[in-house]
C-alpha positions as CSV (number, residue, x, y, z in Angstrom):
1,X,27.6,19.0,4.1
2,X,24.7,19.8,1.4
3,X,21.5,21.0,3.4
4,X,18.1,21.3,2.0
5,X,15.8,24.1,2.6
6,X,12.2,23.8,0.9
7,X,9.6,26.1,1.8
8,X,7.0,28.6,-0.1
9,X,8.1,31.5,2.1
10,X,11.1,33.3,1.2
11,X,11.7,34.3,4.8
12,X,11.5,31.5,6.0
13,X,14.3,30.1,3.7
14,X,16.1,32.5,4.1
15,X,16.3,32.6,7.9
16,X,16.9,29.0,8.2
17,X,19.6,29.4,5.7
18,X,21.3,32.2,7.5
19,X,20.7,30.0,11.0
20,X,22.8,26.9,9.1
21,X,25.6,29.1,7.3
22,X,26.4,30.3,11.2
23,X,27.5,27.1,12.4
24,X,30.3,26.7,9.9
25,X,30.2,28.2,7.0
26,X,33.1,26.5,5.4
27,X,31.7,23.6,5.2
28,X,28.0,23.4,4.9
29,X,26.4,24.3,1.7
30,X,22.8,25.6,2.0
31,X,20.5,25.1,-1.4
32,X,17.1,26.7,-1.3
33,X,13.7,26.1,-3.2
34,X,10.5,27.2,-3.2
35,X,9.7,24.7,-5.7
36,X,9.6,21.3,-3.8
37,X,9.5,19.4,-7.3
38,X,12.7,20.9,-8.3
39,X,14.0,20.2,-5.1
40,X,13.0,16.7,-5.6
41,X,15.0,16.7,-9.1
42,X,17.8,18.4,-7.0
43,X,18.0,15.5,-4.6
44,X,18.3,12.9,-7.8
45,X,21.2,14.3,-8.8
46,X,23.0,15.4,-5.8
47,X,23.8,13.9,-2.6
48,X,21.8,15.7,0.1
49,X,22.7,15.4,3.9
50,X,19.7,17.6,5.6
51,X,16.5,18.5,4.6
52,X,14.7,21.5,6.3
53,X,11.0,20.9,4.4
54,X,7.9,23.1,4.5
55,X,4.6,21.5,4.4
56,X,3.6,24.9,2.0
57,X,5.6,24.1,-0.8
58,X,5.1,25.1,-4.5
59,X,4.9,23.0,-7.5
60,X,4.8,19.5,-5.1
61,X,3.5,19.7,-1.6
62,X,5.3,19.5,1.1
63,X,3.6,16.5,2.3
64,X,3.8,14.6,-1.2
65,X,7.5,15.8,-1.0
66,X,8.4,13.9,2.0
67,X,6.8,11.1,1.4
68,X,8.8,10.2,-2.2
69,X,12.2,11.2,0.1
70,X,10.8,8.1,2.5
71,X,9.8,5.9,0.3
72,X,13.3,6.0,-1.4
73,X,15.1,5.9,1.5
74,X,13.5,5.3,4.3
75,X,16.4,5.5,6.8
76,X,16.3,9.5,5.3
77,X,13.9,10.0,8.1
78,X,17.0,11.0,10.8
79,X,17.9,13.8,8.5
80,X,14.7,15.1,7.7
81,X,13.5,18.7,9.8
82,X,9.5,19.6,8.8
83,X,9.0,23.0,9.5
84,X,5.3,24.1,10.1
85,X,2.9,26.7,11.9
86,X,0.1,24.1,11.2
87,X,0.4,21.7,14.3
88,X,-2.8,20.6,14.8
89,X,-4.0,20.1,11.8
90,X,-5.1,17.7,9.1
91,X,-1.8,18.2,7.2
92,X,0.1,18.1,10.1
93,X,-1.4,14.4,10.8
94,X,-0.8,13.9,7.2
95,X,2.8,14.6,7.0
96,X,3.1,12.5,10.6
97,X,1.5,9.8,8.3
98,X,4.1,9.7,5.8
99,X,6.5,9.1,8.2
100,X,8.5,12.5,9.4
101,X,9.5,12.4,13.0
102,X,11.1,15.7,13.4
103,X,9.3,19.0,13.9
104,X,10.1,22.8,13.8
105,X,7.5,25.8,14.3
106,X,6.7,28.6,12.4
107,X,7.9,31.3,12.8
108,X,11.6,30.6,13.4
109,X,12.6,30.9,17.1
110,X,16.4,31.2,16.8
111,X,17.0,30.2,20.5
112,X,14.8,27.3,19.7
113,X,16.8,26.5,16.8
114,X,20.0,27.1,17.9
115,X,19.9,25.0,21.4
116,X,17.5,22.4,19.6
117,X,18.5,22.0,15.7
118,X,22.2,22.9,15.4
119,X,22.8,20.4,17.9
120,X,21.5,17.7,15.8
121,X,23.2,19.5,12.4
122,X,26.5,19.2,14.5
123,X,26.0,15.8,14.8
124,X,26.2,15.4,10.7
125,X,29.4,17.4,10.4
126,X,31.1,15.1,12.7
Protein backbone atom coordinates (compact mmCIF):
# COMPACT_ATOMS: atom_id res chain seq x y z
CA UNK A 1 0.00 0.00 0.00
CA UNK A 2 1.57 3.55 -1.07
CA UNK A 3 0.23 6.34 1.37
CA UNK A 4 0.43 9.98 0.92
CA UNK A 5 1.43 12.42 3.51
CA UNK A 6 1.36 16.26 2.37
CA UNK A 7 1.71 18.85 4.77
CA UNK A 8 3.98 22.13 5.33
CA UNK A 9 4.87 20.97 8.85
CA UNK A 10 7.61 18.51 9.15
CA UNK A 11 6.16 17.18 12.44
CA UNK A 12 3.34 16.73 11.43
CA UNK A 13 4.58 14.46 8.51
CA UNK A 14 6.57 12.90 10.29
CA UNK A 15 4.17 11.75 13.08
CA UNK A 16 1.55 10.67 10.76
CA UNK A 17 4.20 8.76 9.02
CA UNK A 18 5.53 7.08 12.07
CA UNK A 19 1.54 6.41 13.14
CA UNK A 20 1.11 4.47 9.54
CA UNK A 21 4.63 2.60 9.46
CA UNK A 22 3.13 0.99 13.01
CA UNK A 23 0.40 -0.77 11.58
CA UNK A 24 2.51 -2.97 9.24
CA UNK A 25 5.46 -1.95 8.23
CA UNK A 26 6.08 -4.53 5.66
CA UNK A 27 3.70 -3.52 3.61
CA UNK A 28 2.74 0.02 3.59
CA UNK A 29 5.04 2.49 2.01
CA UNK A 30 4.78 6.08 3.49
CA UNK A 31 6.02 9.02 0.90
CA UNK A 32 6.15 12.45 2.30
CA UNK A 33 5.97 16.17 0.82
CA UNK A 34 5.91 19.37 1.86
CA UNK A 35 5.60 20.41 -1.59
CA UNK A 36 1.89 19.52 -2.57
CA UNK A 37 2.80 20.22 -6.35
CA UNK A 38 5.37 17.58 -6.31
CA UNK A 39 3.08 15.51 -4.59
CA UNK A 40 0.70 16.11 -7.30
CA UNK A 41 3.49 15.03 -10.00
CA UNK A 42 4.08 12.01 -7.56
CA UNK A 43 0.50 10.85 -7.83
CA UNK A 44 0.80 11.05 -11.94
CA UNK A 45 3.29 8.65 -11.98
CA UNK A 46 2.63 6.35 -9.18
CA UNK A 47 -0.30 4.58 -7.96
CA UNK A 48 -1.34 6.07 -4.63
CA UNK A 49 -3.75 4.25 -2.17
CA UNK A 50 -4.13 7.01 0.80
CA UNK A 51 -3.67 10.46 1.02
CA UNK A 52 -3.13 12.17 4.50
CA UNK A 53 -3.33 16.08 2.92
CA UNK A 54 -2.65 19.33 4.80
CA UNK A 55 -4.62 22.35 3.94
CA UNK A 56 -0.92 24.38 4.65
CA UNK A 57 0.91 23.05 1.89
CA UNK A 58 3.83 24.53 -0.07
CA UNK A 59 4.18 25.15 -3.63
CA UNK A 60 0.13 24.25 -4.27
CA UNK A 61 -2.38 24.66 -1.50
CA UNK A 62 -3.75 22.17 0.07
CA UNK A 63 -7.12 23.14 -0.95
CA UNK A 64 -6.16 23.55 -4.77
CA UNK A 65 -4.38 20.08 -4.08
CA UNK A 66 -7.49 18.16 -3.31
CA UNK A 67 -9.52 19.53 -5.51
CA UNK A 68 -7.29 18.40 -8.96
CA UNK A 69 -7.13 14.71 -6.89
CA UNK A 70 -11.25 14.95 -7.17
CA UNK A 71 -11.64 16.20 -10.18
CA UNK A 72 -9.59 13.26 -11.67
CA UNK A 73 -11.06 10.82 -9.73
CA UNK A 74 -13.71 11.56 -8.03
CA UNK A 75 -14.42 8.21 -6.35
CA UNK A 76 -10.54 9.19 -4.66
CA UNK A 77 -12.65 10.90 -2.08
CA UNK A 78 -12.89 7.38 0.34
CA UNK A 79 -9.16 7.49 0.45
CA UNK A 80 -8.59 10.98 1.06
CA UNK A 81 -7.70 12.04 5.14
CA UNK A 82 -7.51 16.33 5.38
CA UNK A 83 -5.66 17.02 8.32
CA UNK A 84 -6.29 20.63 9.73
CA UNK A 85 -6.26 22.81 13.11
CA UNK A 86 -8.41 25.32 10.97
CA UNK A 87 -12.04 23.93 11.58
CA UNK A 88 -14.07 26.75 11.47
CA UNK A 89 -12.75 28.55 9.07
CA UNK A 90 -12.97 29.91 5.53
CA UNK A 91 -10.50 27.31 4.22
CA UNK A 92 -12.03 24.76 6.09
CA UNK A 93 -15.46 25.46 4.20
CA UNK A 94 -13.32 25.76 1.22
CA UNK A 95 -11.70 22.47 1.26
CA UNK A 96 -15.53 20.97 2.35
CA UNK A 97 -16.40 22.72 -1.03
CA UNK A 98 -14.08 20.79 -3.10
CA UNK A 99 -15.43 17.85 -1.96
CA UNK A 100 -13.27 16.12 1.03
CA UNK A 101 -15.39 14.24 3.50
CA UNK A 102 -12.84 13.01 5.85
CA UNK A 103 -11.28 15.11 8.69
CA UNK A 104 -8.26 14.94 11.13
CA UNK A 105 -7.21 17.65 13.82
CA UNK A 106 -4.21 19.30 14.40
CA UNK A 107 -2.23 18.47 16.43
CA UNK A 108 -2.12 14.62 16.08
CA UNK A 109 -3.97 12.83 18.83
CA UNK A 110 -2.52 9.27 18.51
CA UNK A 111 -5.45 7.63 20.50
CA UNK A 112 -7.66 9.57 18.10
CA UNK A 113 -5.77 8.25 15.28
CA UNK A 114 -5.22 5.01 16.17
CA UNK A 115 -8.92 3.92 17.28
CA UNK A 116 -10.31 6.36 14.45
CA UNK A 117 -7.83 6.24 11.24
CA UNK A 118 -6.04 2.96 11.35
CA UNK A 119 -9.19 1.41 11.33
CA UNK A 120 -10.08 2.82 8.11
CA UNK A 121 -6.19 2.22 6.78
CA UNK A 122 -6.84 -1.52 7.82
CA UNK A 123 -9.62 -1.54 5.71
CA UNK A 124 -7.22 -0.85 2.43
CA UNK A 125 -4.73 -3.49 3.36
CA UNK A 126 -7.38 -5.99 3.30
Amino acid sequence: MNILVVDASLTVRMKIHDLLEEVDSKNIHVECFEDASEALDYIKESEVDLVFSGIETEGLDGISFVDMILRDNPKFVSKLFIVTSQKDTEHFEDIKGVGAKRFIRKPINEEYFKHFVIPEVNKFLR
